[in-house]
Structure formats: structure tokens, C-alpha cells
N, C-alpha and C positions, 0 to 999 in steps of 0.2 A: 389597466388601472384607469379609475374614470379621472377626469380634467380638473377643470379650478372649480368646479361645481360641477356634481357628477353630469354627466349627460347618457342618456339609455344609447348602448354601443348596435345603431342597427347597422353598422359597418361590417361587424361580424358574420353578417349573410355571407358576404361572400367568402371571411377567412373560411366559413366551415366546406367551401365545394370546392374540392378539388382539379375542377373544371374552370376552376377560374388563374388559376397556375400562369405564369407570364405564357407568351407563345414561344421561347423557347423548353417551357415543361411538357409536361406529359398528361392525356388525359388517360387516368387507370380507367374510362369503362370503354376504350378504345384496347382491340389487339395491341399487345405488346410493342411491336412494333409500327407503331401508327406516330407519328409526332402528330399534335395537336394543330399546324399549321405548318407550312411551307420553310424552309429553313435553305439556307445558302449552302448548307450542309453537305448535301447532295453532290457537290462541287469541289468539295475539299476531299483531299488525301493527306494520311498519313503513313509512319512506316513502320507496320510489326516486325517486332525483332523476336528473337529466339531468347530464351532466359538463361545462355549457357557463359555469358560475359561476365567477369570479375568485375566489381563495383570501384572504383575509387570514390575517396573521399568527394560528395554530392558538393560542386560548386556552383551549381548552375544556376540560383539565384542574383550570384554577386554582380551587383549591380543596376539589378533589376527591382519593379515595382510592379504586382498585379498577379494576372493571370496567363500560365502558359500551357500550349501541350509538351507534356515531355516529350523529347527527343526519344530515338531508337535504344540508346542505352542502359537505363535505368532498367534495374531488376525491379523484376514482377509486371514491366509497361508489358503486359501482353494483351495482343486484340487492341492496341490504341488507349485504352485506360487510362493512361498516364497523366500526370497535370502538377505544375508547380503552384504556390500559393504566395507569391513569394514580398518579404517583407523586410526582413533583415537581412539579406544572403544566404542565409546557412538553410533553409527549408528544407526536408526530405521531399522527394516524390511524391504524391498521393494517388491513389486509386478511385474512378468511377465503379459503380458496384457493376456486377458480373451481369453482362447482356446488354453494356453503355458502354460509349466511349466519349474522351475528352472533343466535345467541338471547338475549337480554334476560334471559329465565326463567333457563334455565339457565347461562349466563354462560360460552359455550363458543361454537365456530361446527359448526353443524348442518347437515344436509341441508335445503336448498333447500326441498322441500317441507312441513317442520317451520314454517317462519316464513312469516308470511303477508306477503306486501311488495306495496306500492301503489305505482303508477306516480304521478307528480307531472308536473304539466308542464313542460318546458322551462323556462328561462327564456330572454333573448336572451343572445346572448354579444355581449363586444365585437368589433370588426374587426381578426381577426389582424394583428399588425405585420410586417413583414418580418422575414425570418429567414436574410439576408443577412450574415456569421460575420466578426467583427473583432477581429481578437486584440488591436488598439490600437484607443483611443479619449481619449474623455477619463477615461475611470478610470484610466490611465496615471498619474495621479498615486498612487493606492490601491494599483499593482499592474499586473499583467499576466496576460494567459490564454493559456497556449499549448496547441497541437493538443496529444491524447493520441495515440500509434500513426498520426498524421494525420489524427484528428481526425472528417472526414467519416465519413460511414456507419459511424463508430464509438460504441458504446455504454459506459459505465462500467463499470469493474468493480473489487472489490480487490484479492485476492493474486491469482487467476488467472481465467481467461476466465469461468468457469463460479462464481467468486463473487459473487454479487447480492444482499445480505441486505438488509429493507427497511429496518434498523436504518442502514444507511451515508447516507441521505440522506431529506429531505423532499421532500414533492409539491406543488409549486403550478400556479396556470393563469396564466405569464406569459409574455411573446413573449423575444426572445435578447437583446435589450439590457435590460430591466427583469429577465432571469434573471442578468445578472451584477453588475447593481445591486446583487441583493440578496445575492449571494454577497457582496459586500465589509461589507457592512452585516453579514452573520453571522457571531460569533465563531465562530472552529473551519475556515471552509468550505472546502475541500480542492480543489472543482472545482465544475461544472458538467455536466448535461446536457441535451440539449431536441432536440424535435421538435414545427416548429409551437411552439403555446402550451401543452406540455407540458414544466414546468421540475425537474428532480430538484436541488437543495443539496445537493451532497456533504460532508459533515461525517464520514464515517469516521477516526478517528484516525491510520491508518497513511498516509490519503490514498488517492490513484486509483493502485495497482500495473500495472493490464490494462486490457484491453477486450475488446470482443468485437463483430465487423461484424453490425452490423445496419440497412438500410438505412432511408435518412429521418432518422439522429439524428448527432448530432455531440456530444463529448465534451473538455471544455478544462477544463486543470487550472489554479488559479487558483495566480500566485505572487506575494505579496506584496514592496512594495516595499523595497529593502533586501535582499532575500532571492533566491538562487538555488539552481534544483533541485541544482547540480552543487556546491554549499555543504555538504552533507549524505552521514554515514556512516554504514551500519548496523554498527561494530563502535565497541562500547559504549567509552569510558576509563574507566580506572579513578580514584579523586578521592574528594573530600568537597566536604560543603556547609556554609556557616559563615553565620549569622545578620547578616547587615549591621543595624547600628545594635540588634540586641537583635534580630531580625527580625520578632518575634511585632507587628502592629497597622503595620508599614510595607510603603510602597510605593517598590519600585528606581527611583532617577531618575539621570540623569546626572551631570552635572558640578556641579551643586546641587541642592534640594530642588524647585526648581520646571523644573529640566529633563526634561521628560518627551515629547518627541518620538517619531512613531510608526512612525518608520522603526528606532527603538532595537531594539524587541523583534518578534516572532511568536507572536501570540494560537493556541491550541489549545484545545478541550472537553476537557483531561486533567485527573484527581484529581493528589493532591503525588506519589503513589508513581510514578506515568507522566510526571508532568511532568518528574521528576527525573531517570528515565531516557531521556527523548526529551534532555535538555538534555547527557546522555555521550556521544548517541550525533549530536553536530552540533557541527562544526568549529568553533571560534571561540565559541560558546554559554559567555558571562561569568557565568551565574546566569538563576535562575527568581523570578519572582512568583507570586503564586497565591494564590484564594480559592477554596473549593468546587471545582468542576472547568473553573473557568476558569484557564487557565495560560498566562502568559507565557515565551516565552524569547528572554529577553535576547542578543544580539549585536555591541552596542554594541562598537566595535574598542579605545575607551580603558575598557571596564568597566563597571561600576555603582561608582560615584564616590559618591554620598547616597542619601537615600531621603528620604520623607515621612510624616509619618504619619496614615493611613488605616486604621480599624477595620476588621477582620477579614481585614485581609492580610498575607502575609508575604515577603520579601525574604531572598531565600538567594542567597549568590554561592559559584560552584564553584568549586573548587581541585582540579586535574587535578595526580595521582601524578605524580611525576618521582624515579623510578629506575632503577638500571644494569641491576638485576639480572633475571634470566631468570625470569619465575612465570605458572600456567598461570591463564588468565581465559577466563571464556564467551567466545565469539566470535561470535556471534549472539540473535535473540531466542530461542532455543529454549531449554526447561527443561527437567529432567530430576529427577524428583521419586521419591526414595526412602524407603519407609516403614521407622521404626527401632518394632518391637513390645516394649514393654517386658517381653512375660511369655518370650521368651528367653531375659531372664536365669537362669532356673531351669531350660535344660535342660541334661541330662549332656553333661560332658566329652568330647570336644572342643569341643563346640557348642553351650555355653552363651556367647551372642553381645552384647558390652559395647559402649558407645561406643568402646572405641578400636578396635572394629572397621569400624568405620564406614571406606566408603571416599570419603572426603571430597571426594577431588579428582577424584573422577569423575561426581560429582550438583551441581546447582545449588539444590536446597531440598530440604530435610527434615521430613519430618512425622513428629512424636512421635503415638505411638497406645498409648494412647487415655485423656486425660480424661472425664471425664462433668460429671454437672450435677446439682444437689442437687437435690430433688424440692420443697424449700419457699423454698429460697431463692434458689433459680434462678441461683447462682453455679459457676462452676467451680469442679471440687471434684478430688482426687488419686487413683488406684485405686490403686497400689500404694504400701506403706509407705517405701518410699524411692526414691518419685520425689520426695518432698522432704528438707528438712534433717534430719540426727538420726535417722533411720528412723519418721518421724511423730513423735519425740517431744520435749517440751523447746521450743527456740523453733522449729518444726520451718517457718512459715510467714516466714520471714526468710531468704533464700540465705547462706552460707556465707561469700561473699563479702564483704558487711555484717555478720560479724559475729566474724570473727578466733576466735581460741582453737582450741579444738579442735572446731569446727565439724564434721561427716562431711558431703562433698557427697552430696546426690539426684541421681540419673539426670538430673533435668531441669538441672541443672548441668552436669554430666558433658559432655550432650551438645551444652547452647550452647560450652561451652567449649574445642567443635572449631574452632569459628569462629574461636578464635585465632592456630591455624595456618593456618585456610581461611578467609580474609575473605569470599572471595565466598560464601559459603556461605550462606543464607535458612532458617530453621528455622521450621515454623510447631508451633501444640500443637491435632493433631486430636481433636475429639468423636464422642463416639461408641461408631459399630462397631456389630456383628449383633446381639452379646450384649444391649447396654442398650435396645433396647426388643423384647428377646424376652421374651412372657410366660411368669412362674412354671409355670402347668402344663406348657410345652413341656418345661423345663429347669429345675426344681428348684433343680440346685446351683447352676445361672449366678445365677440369682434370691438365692442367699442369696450369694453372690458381691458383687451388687452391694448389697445390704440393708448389708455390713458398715460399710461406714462412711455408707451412710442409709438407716435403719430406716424410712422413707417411700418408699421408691424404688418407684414401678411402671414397666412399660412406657410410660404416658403422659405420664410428665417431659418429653418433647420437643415433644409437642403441647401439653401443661398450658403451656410458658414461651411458647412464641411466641402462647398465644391472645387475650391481654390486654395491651395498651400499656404498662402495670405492670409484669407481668412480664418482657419484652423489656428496659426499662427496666433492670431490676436484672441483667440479664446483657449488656447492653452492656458497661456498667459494670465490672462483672465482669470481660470479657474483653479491656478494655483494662489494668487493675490486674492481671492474671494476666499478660499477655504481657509488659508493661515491670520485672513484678514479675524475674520467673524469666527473665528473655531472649528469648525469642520475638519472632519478626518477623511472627509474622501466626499466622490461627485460619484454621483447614480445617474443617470440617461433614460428619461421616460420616452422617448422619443416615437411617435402614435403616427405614422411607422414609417422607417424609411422606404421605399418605392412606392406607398401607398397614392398613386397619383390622383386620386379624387381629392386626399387632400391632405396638399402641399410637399407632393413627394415626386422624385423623379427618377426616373432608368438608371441615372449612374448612383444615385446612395447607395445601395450596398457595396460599390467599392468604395466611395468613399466617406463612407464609416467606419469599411476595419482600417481604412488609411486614418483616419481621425483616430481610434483608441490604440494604433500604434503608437501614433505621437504621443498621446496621453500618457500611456505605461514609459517610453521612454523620457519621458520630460519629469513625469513624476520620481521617476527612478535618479534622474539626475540631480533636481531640488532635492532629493534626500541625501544622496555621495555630498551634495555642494555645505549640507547646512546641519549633518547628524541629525536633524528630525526623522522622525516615520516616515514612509514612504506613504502618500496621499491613497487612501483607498480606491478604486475603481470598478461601479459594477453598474448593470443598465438592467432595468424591466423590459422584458420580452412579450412579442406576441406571440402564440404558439401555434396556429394552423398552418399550413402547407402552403398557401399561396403567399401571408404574410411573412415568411420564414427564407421562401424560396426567393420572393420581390426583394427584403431586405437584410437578410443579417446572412453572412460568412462563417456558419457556424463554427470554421475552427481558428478563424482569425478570433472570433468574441471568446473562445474558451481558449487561448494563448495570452490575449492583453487580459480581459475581467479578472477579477479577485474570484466574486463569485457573479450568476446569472439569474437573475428573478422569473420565476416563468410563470406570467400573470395566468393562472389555471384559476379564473372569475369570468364573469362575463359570457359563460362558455353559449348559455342559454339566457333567451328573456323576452321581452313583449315587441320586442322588434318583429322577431318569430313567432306569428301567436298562434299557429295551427294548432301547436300540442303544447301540454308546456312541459319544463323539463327543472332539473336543480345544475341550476348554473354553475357550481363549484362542488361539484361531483370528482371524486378520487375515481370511481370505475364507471364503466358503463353501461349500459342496462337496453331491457325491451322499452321502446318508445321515445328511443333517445333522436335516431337520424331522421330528420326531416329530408324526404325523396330519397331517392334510390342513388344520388351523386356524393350523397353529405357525408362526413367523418362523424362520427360514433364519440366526439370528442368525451374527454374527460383529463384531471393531474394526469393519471397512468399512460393513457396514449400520449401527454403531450411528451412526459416522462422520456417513452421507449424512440420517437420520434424524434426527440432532439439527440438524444442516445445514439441512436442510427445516423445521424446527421454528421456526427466530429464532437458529439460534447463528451466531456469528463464528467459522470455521475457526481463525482465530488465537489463537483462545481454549480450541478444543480438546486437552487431555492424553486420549493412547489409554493404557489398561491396558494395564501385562506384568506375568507371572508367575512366578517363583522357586522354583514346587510342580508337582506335578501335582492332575487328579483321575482317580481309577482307577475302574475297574470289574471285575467279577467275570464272564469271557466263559461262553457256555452250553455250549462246548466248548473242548478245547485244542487243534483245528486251525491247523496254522502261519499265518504272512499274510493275521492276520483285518486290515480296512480298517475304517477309520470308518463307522459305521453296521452293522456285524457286533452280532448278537444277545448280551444280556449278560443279567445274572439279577439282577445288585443291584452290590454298592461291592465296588471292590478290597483286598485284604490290606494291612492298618497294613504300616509297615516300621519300622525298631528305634527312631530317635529324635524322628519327626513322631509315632506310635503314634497315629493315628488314620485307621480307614476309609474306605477311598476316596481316599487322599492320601498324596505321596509331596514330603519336600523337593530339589529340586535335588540338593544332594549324595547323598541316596539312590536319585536317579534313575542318576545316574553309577556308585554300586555296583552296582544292578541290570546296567547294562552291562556290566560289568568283569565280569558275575558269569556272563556268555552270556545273557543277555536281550536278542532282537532288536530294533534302532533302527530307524527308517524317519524321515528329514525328506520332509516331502510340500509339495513348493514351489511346489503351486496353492495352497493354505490357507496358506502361509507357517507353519509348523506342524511338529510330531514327536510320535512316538507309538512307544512299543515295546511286547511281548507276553511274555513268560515263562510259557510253558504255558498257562493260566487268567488271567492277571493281565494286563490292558490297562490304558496311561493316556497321554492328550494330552498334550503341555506342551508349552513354551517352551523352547528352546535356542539358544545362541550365533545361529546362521543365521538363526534364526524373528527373533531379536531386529535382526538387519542389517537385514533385509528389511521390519520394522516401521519403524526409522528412515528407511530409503529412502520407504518409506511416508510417513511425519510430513511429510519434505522437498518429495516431487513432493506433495502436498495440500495443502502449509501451513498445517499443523498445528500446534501450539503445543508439543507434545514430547510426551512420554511419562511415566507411573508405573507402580512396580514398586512390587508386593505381594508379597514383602518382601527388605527387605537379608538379615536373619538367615538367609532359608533358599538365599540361594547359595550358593554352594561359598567362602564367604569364607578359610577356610584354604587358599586353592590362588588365590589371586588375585581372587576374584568375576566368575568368568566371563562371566556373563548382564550384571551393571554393565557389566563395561570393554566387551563386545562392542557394546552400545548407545550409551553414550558415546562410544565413538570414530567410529562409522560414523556418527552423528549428526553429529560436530563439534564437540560442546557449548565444549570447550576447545580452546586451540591455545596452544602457548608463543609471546608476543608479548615483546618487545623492548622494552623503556623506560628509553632513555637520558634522559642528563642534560641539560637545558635547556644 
């Protein structure tokens, strides 16, 4: 996502070469086992164990923070693989892929022959139990486990055949009746799988969606008792949540304070913000408990009737809408997240672009761009003079709202207060952007841009806040006071990137970032136990090449704390790069795309499969769309140049984006109107037209269908667009409604009267 004003991302050279990977990665056009540079590696042992050891309950986080090798006893540590993640205590194991192992040194998993790993001996195992499948037993009191897809020769999986993330389940060494033992014994546990005395817990949130045959394993989905599959709805109600007994420090019970039977409720591993929404989205669901990300949902047929009181829990009963009247609601989980850039407001007529242009009933959250962060006090702080009250001046940190008179609302007013028309609407207040940690000598003006209101500000505010438990500290803080202050439902992290050390990033951010969005998810989680509000949203814009990815983000720390993950797939291509040109926000990839024989073939799709492969939850992925071009300046005006056609540098500004290389939506449209040839190209899911000299990629209606069709068959989490202001908003916002609707995001539903 570009900054406070876009700026052309030639920083992207190097996300796209894989060659440029920290020197603990790997260069892929080297032998397999080549590391890229010298590593301490060499030097270190570890100790292969044999996989014939019974698992107990994994505690080897407690107390710990970071990164570790697993020790000898964890199942599946074979070949040294092994690695803790650890954050809260309770972490499973995790695995390097096959032909790495965990390095110690550099705290990454390396090539095989980097780590030196010792055989152990065996130990004995016990004598496998029979593995003889009884969906009834005596846990029949607990529950029941029925076949998935029939069960035999079937494997687990989540939304579709081919999703397996190791995140959705734990690993132990137990026979098929001790594996469903301990599923009942696990809060959260969703199903089962096993082969032999190999047992996976399924604890993924959404539960067991698929499977996939794979023969020798069998796959049963645990259903608690009280509870059946055919109970449950994926389309959300609409409702509130009201505090029973004060709600903050009790626990929901029945019919009085000591009724608390366990047929009442269905235990989940969700925080309050998921807890809340699994309990919309289940028939009968009377209200939620919840502490940390342990959540109950109530079912009880006559209510939650009392409660108890019990420290650090809260008790909320639902109250489900009942009305006549006809109003558009999500109809799925999918999101649609649309960025509103404050510095629109300042372009010429017609398209200088206001909250009320916002097309509200066509997006399901909103992200305001872009706050920043003060350099000393590590609080969220305002960029433009009237994103708050009074135009910065007077009581200018008090909303308008509190305080009557002639108050002038700020922007950030403005735009919560769409939400009064659009309930469903989620606003979160993004940080960030290109600009705040691009260094002064890049960019001068941008630099005294952000000096204005802190004369401390460098590129490394971003790295400076998260490096010290202190300072995290004062911007938790911060960004809970900030969101309930001004209305926000949650903080998004544009953060352009962490490790990126050219600018303003250093070696240790990627730890401590997932150390930052731990705190975040826990603090946020506890302001909502403390206060029965929602639980504050959390979700961050990503970079998605291999070197940015590998320098800063913990892939499966960001897919454990985010809500959901933005994965900027823009920018892929542009006049940075002007050998060929290419469409910057391409869904697939095509001939002409890789510039040398080192580059990635970027596209959505690869970044798609690549964070996929990384630790992320499909479900949790948002793909980039685009509402601009990026141009280029071809070496010739031959008609029917194709992607990958020879360029010389950045395309011609046009009248009111007026910057290089870029064109907004609606000037792409003029260019049409003006005979400038279109091509949609529906292998890349993609469009690109030419005018003499002047070439650029983009996104249109069609490219946008076919990305939702996209989102749906992958199960995807939904989409963002970079940005509202540069559609075609005075003609309807083409690029919104044509994603919105092929998505589904809304449907008019019906809600009569009790």
C-alpha cells in the first residue's frame, strides 16, 4: 500500500529476488544444499530422536518467549526439524519442511547440512492398541464422533481438500481410543485423526470442513453432547450483546448461580470478537462466556437465567434483531475491506473525495489511512489537521460529540459516523504507510511532512516502539484510548516493513512484531472481559515477496493474533522496473512476467500459495485490488504491445492523480473514451491498454469478478482495495459494486416480527 502520498515502490526490486533473502535463507538457484553465506551453523548439534516415544501434554513453552529447537522428544522432531514458537506456553512443536532443519544459531530452519544432528537411540515403544473405529463408546456421555466424508481412508482437512496447516491441530503418539479421550478432555477440539498411534487434535476454529483420501487414516469429527452438526448456520443474525448481572468478573449459569451443567454451553479456543460472532452465526446460541480465548457458547433452550461470580470472566447474553423491515447484511464470512485516504480530500473538483462518499453498503470494514506514531511517546498521534476536532485546534482531542457547542467534526468523526446509517460497517484507524518510514534523503519533503507535528520523527519510530516491552507498553495503551476515543472498531498495521533495513527497519523486528501483536490480541482481549464492549479488531497489510516476508513477519504468530491479514498483491510490477512492463495487480501469472532468471513470477495467486505454505489460514487471507494503474513509458508506439513488451521508465501523469507512472481508475476510463486501446487478458485475470507510448495494468470490473470467484473456490477470507477515492465514485464505483456483488458480501434478508 502506497504512503501519505503515494510514492512509485522501487523498493519492490528486491522484494521480487529471491536472492536477496536475509543470509540466513537460501538462494533457490544454488544446489539445495548450498546456504547462501557462512553460518555458525556448521558448529552446532542437535539430537535426532526416533518417533517411538509417547507425547505428553507439550509444556515446553511455559515460560518462555521466542524461538527454540525442540528438544529430542517431541513427535515427528525427526532429522532435527523441530522448533517451538513460543508465546503463550501452551505452543505445539512445529516443523521445518523436509531437507531443513531447525538452526539454534540463527533461529530459522536451514539446510540439512548447515545443522549438525545426532542420531539417539530408539527408545521402546509401547504395544499399539487396536485401531478398531467406534463412533460410540463410553464417551457417549461427553459426546459423540461421527465419520467425516466416511471416515476411513480419510484424512482431515479445513475449508478444502488441500488445506492442512499445522496450526489446525496437535501431534501426539496415542492408539484411537486414548486419541478421543483426549479430544474430549481439549477445550476447542473440533475432531480427530489417526493412523496407528499417530493421533492429530483438531482444534482449528471453523472445525474439520474436508478431507482428503488418504489411505491407513481415518478422520471423525467430535460432536459434543447437547449439540448437533445440523444445529448450525453460517449466515450471521443480526443482535446485540448485553451484560448479564454487570457481566464484567461473572460466569453464565442457569436457572441459578450454581446451575452450571455441561450440556448448557459448547467450549471453542475463540477470543470475545470470534466468540461473539460464532454465537450470530448458531441457531438457538442464548449468549457467550469468555475469558482470554477460551469461549463458551451458551445453548441452553430456557437462557442464561444467573450467573456467578468468577474473576476474569464475562457473561453476555445475545439479543437477536427482530424487525420488518428489508436491510442489506453480510451474508457470509467474507470481508470486503476498503481503504478511505485522508489526503483526497484536497484534490480538484470533482474528485476531491469526502466521507459521504463512501460507498458504505458495499464494504464490510473500513480502514482510515493513515495515523502514525510519535517518535518519543509512542502514542498514536493525527497527520492531518482535521482528522480531528476544531481543525487541530482548541479542545481539538475531545470528539465533537462530547462536547456540543459549535464543535467542527474531524474526518475521523465524519467517517465513524457512516456507521449510523451502516451498522454493519467495522472501521478500523490504519498506521502507517510508505511514506513514515521512508528515509529523509529519499524524500525530503515527505520527511518534513511528517517532522510537522514531530520534530523527532525518523524512519525508525516503527522499529524504535516495538523494541522495548516499555515501549509496546505505551502504545497498547495508546491504541486502545485512540480507537474507543474517536470510534474505531480495531487498528490495522501498515507497517512498510519490518526488517526492511534500508528503511527504518532492523534484524530484530520480526521478533518483535509477533511480540507486539501478542500483546495487542491479549490487551485487546482483556479491555473487552474488563468493559463488555467488542473486542478491538486487529489486522495488518502485508508485503508479500519472499525476502520481505522472510526479514519480517512470523507467519504463524500474525495468523494466531490478526483477525484477518491484507496481502497487498499491488504494486507487484511498475516503472521502477522498466525493462518490460507488466500488470501490477495480476491474480495469475503469465509469459513476460519475470524480469532475470532470479525473479519470482509474482502474482495474488503465488502470493496466495506462498503465505499458505508459510503458516497462514486460507481463511484469514485478504487478496489486494486496485482502483489505479501503474504505467509505463513503451520503447516504441507499435500497436498490440503484450505484457512483457520493452519499456524505458514510468508512464505519462494524467490531469488529477499527476503523478508518474499512475493513472486513477476514473482516468483510466478517460483514456478509453479518448481511443486508447483496452485488452482484459483472462489468463492473468487482468487489463491493460496502450495509447501510442503510454502502457498500464490494472484492475477492472471483470479482473475484479474473477478475483472474487477467486476468494470463493480458495476460501479466502475476502478482498482489499487500495483505494475508495480513486474509483469512478461519481458514476457509481464500479470496481466496489462489481466485487461486492460477485463476492456476495450482502444479500437483502428478511427479518420479520417474532
Amino acid at each position: 500500500m502506497s504512503g501519505l502520498f503515494r510514492i512509485p515502490l522501487r523498493h519492490l526490486e528486491f522484494l521480487f529476488l529471491i536472492k536477496t533473502l536475509a543470509a540466513s535463507s537460501i538462494d533457490v538457484n544454488q544446489e539445495r544444499h548450498t546456504a547462501t553465506c557462512p553460518t555458525k551453523a556448521s558448529a552446532l548439534v542437535q539430537t535426532k530422536s526416533s518417533l517411538s516415544q509417547q507425547r505428553a501434554p507439550d509444556t515446553f513453552c511455559q515460560g518462555k518467549q521466542g524461538l527454540f529447537a525442540a528438544p529430542s522428544d517431541p513427535l515427528d522432531n525427526d532429522d532435527c526439524r523441530g522448533y517451538y514458537n513460543c508465546f503463550h506456553g501452551t505452543e505445539p512443536v512445529q516443523l521445518c519442511a523436509a531437507g531443513q532443519r531447525f538452526n539454534p544459531d540463527t533461529k530459522n530452519c536451514d539446510w540439512a547440512t548447515n545443522v549438525a544432528c545426532l542420531e539417539q537411540p530408539p527408545t521402546a515403544s509401547p504395544t499399539p492398541s487396536s485401531t478398531t473405529v467406534s463412533t460410540t463408546s463410553s464417551l457417549q456421555s461427553d459426546g459423540t464422533f461421527e465419520f467425516v466424508d466416511g471416515g476411513i481412508d480419510k484424512a482431515c482437512r479445513g475449508s478444502s481438500s488441500d488445506d492442512n496447516s499445522n496450526s489446525y491441530y496437535t501431534l501426539m503418539r496415542l492408539d484411537a481410543d486414548e486419541c478421543k479421550h483426549r479430544c474430549v478432555e481439549t477445550v476447542g477440539c473440533q475432531g480427530i485423526e489417526f493412523n496407528g498411534n499417530r493421533c492429530e487434535i483438531w482444534t482449528r476454529p471453523n472445525g474439520i470442513g474436508a478431507s482428503k483420501h488418504v489411505s491407513g487414516f481415518t478422520c471423525l469429527r467430535y460432536v459434543p453432547k447437547g449439540f448437533t452438526t445440523t444445529s448450525t448456520t453460517f449466515i450471521a443474525r443480526a443482535g446485540s450483546f448485553e451484560p448479564v448481572d454487570g457481566g464484567s468478573d461473572r460466569a453464565c449459569r442457569g436457572a441459578n448461580r450454581n446451575d452450571n451443567i455441561e450440556s448448557y454451553y459448547i467450549v471453542r479456543r475463540l477470543h470475545a470478537v470470534a466468540c461473539k460472532e460464532e454465537c450470530t452465526k448458531m441457531l438457538g446460541c442464548q449468549g457467550i462466556e469468555f475469558k482470554g480465548t477460551r469461549c463458551e457458547i451458551w445453548m441452553r433452550p430456557d437462557g442464561i437465567g444467573a450467573s456467578a461470580d468468577v474473576r476474569g470472566f464475562t457473561c453476555l447474553r445475545f439479543l437477536p434483531e427482530v424487525s420488518s423491515t428489508t436491510i442489506p447484511q453480510p451474508s457470509s464470512h467474507h470481508v470486503f475491506v476498503g481503504y478511505f485516504a485522508n489526503w483526497f480530500q484536497w484534490h480538484a473538483d470533482p474528485y476531491k473525495f469526502l466521507p459521504s462518499h463512501i460507498q458504505a453498503d458495499k464494504i464490510t470494514h473500513l480502514n482510515y489511512a493513515f495515523a502514525l506514531i510519535h517518535s518519543s511517546t509512542f502514542e498514536i498521534r493525527h497527520f492531518e489537521d482535521n482528522d480531528v476536532s476544531n481543525w487541530g485546534t482548541g479542545n481539538w482531542q475531545v470528539p465533537c460529540s462530547k462536547q456540543g457547542g459549535s464543535c467542527q467534526k474531524g474526518l475521523y468523526e465524519q467517517v465513524n459516523d457512516v456507521k449510523i446509517q451502516h451498522g454493519h460497517l467495522k472501521t478500523l484507524i490504519s498506521l502507517g504507510g510508505w511514506s513514515f518510514s521512508l528515509p529523509e534523503s529519499e524524500d525530503p519533503e515527505s520527511a518534513r511532512r511528517m517532522k510537522r507535528l514531530d520534530s523527532g520523527w525518523t524512519e525508525f519510530v516503527f522499529s524504535d516502539m516495538v523494541s522495548s516491552a516499555m515501549n509496546r507498553k505505551k502504545f497498547v495503551a495508546s491504541s486502545i484510548r485512540f480507537c474507543r476515543t474517536w470510534g474505531f472498531d480495531g487498528l490495522d498495521l501498515d507497517w512498510e516493513y519490518p526488517g526492511h533495513l534500508a528503511h527504518g527497519g532492523r534484524a530484530t523486528d520480526k521478533t518483535n512484531f509477533a511480540i507486539l501483536l501478542s500483546e495487542l490480541r491479549s490487551a485487546f482481549d482483556q479491555e473487552s472481559g474488563e468493559t463488555g464492549k467488542p473486542a478491538l479488531l486487529l489486522t495488518a497489510a502485508v508485503g508479500i515477496g519472499p525476502s520481505v516476508v522472510e526479514n519480517g513477519y512470523d507467519i504463524p504468530a500474525l495468523n494466531r493474533h490478526l483477525d484477518f491479514i491484507n496481502l497487498m498483491t499491488y504494486d507487484m510490477y511498475g516503472g521502477w522496473n522498466p525493462e518490460r512492463v507488466g500488470i501490477h495487480s495480476q491474480l495469475h501469472a503469465g509469459p513476460g512476467d519475470a524480469f532475470g532468471s532470479d525473479a519470482v513470477p509474482l502474482s495474488a495467486e503465488w502470493a496466495v500459495d506462498y503465505w499458505i505454505s508459510q503458516g497462514a489460514d486460507a481463511r484469514k487471507l485478504a487478496i489486494g485490488l486496485a482502483s489505479y494503474s501503474r504505467s509505463y513509458k513503451l520503447k516504441t508506439s507499435e500497436a498490440g504491445q503484450q505484457p512483457g513488451a520493452a519499456a524505458v521508465g514510468y508512464g505519462a501523469s494524467q490531469p488529477y492523480s499527476k503523478q508518474l507512472g499512475l493513472a486513477s481508475y476514473y482516468e483510466i476510463l478517460n483514456l478509453v473514451a479518448a481511443g486508447a486501446e483496452k485488452t482484459y487478458d483472462a489468463s492473468r485475470c487482468a487489463a491493460f491498454l496502450q495509447k501510442e507510448d503510454l502502457w498500464m495494468g490494472f484492475d477492472d470490473e471483470e479482473s475484479l469478478r474473477c478475483k472474487a470467484r477467486f476468494v470463493k473456490d480458495r476460501g479466502l477470507r475476502g478482498g482489499l482495495l487500495w483505494d475508495l477515492p480513486e474509483d469512478d465514485f461519481l458514476n457509481g464505483s464500479p470496481l466496489v459494486s462489481a466485487f461486492s456483488d460477485a463476492l456476495g458480501v450482502f444479500e437483502e434478508r428478511m427479518h420479520s416480527e417474532a
